[in-house]
N, C-alpha and C positions, 0 to 999 in steps of 0.2 A: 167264505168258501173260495171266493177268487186268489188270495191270499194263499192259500193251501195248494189251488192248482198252480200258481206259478211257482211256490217253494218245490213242489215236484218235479215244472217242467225247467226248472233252472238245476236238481240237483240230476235230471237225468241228461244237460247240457252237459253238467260239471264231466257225471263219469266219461261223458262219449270223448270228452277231449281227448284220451287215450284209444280213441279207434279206428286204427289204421285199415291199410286196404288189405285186400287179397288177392290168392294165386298168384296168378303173372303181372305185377306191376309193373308200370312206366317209371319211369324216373319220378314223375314232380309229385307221384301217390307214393313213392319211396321215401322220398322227403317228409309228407305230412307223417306214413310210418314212425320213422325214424325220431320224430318231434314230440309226435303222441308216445312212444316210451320211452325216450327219455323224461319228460315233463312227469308221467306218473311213476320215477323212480327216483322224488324229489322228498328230501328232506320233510317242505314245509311247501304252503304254497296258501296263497290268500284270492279270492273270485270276487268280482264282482259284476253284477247284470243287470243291467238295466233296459227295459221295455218299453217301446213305443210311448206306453201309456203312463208313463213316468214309475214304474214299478221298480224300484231297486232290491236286488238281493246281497246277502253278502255270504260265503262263507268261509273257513281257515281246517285247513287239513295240516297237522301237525304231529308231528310221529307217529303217522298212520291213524288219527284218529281225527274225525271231520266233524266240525261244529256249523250250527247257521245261526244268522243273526232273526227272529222270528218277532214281530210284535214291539221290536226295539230292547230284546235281551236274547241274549247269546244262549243258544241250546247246545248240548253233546248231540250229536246225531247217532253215531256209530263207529265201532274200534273197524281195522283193516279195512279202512278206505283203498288203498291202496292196491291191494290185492282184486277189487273190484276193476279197478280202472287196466290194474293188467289181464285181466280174463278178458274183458274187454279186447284185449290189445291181438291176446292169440286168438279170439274168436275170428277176427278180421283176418288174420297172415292165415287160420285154415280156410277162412271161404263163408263160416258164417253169416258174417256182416259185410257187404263188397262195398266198393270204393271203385267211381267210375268219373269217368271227364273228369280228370285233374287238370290242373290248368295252372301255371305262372301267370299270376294280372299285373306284377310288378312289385315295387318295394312301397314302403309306406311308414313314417316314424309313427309307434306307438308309446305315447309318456315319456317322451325320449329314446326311445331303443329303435334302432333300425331295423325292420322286418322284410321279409318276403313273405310277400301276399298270396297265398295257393286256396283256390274254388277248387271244392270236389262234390259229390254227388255220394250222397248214405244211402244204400239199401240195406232193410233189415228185415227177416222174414214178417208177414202180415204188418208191414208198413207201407205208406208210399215214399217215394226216395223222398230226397232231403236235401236241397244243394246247400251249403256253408261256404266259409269262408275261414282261414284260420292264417295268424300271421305271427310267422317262426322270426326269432330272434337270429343271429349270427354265431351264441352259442349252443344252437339246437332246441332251442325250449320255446314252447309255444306262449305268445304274450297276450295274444285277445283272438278272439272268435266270434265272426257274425252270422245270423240267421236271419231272413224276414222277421221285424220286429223287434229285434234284439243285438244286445253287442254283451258280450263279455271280455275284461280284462285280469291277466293274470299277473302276478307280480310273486318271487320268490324270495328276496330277501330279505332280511328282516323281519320275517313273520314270526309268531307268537300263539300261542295258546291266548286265548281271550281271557280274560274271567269273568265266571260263571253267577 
């Protein structure tokens, strides 16, 4: 059962990567914006999360279609992953989802890639907010994301369709 609740709350990490802010943004919530769609209008793209409690997930989004690694074998999850991740995306630019204290904490290498590190604050209707963490690459793409408890890293090339 535990098992099941973090393959959920890792694949509802995955989609939020594409959820920017809204209304009248600042600048550095313009930034995460602009990160999160780029990032969810990618090719391929491979996640991995790992938890406090040594929990790792993994999964591979590959011509819109997202698989997870489950039990130590690779499942199909579902076709238009993508399209998720951008509803997502206009949810936020109309006001649904806001995006509050955004904040520059500085730069940071991740796996090698040089990032800037941006804390923001998720509201989402009947939730309580959420502060993260998400850390953009210099080509716009977001490479990892933290939360209380967890850290996610993204990597875009060379990804692959697993087999099944």
């Amino acid at each position: 059962m535990r098992c099941q609740s973090c393959t959920l709350a890792y694949l509802l990490l995955t989609s939020l990567l594409a959820t920017p802010a809204a209304q009248a943004l600042d600048p550095v919530c313009n930034t995460y914006v602009e990160a999160a769609n780029a990032s969810a209008h990618q090719q391929s793209r491979q996640s991995v999360m790992e938890t406090a409690d040594g929990t790792r997930l993994e999964s591979v989004v590959v011509d819109d279609v997202l698989y997870s690694k489950m039990d130590g074998k690779w499942k199909k999850l579902r076709s238009g992953f993508w399209a998720v991740e951008q509803k997502l995306v206009a949810d936020m630019r109309s006001g649904k989802i806001a995006l509050s204290q955004c904040r520059l904490l500085g730069r940071e290498t991740v796996e090698g890639i040089e990032t800037s590190v941006v804390e923001y604050t998720m509201t989402m209707s009947g939730t309580d907010p959420v502060t993260s963490k998400v850390y953009i690459g210099q080509d716009g793409l977001i490479y990892a994301q933290s939360a209380t408890g967890m850290k996610i890293r993204y990597r875009y090339q060379g990804v692959r369709a697993p087999e099944l």
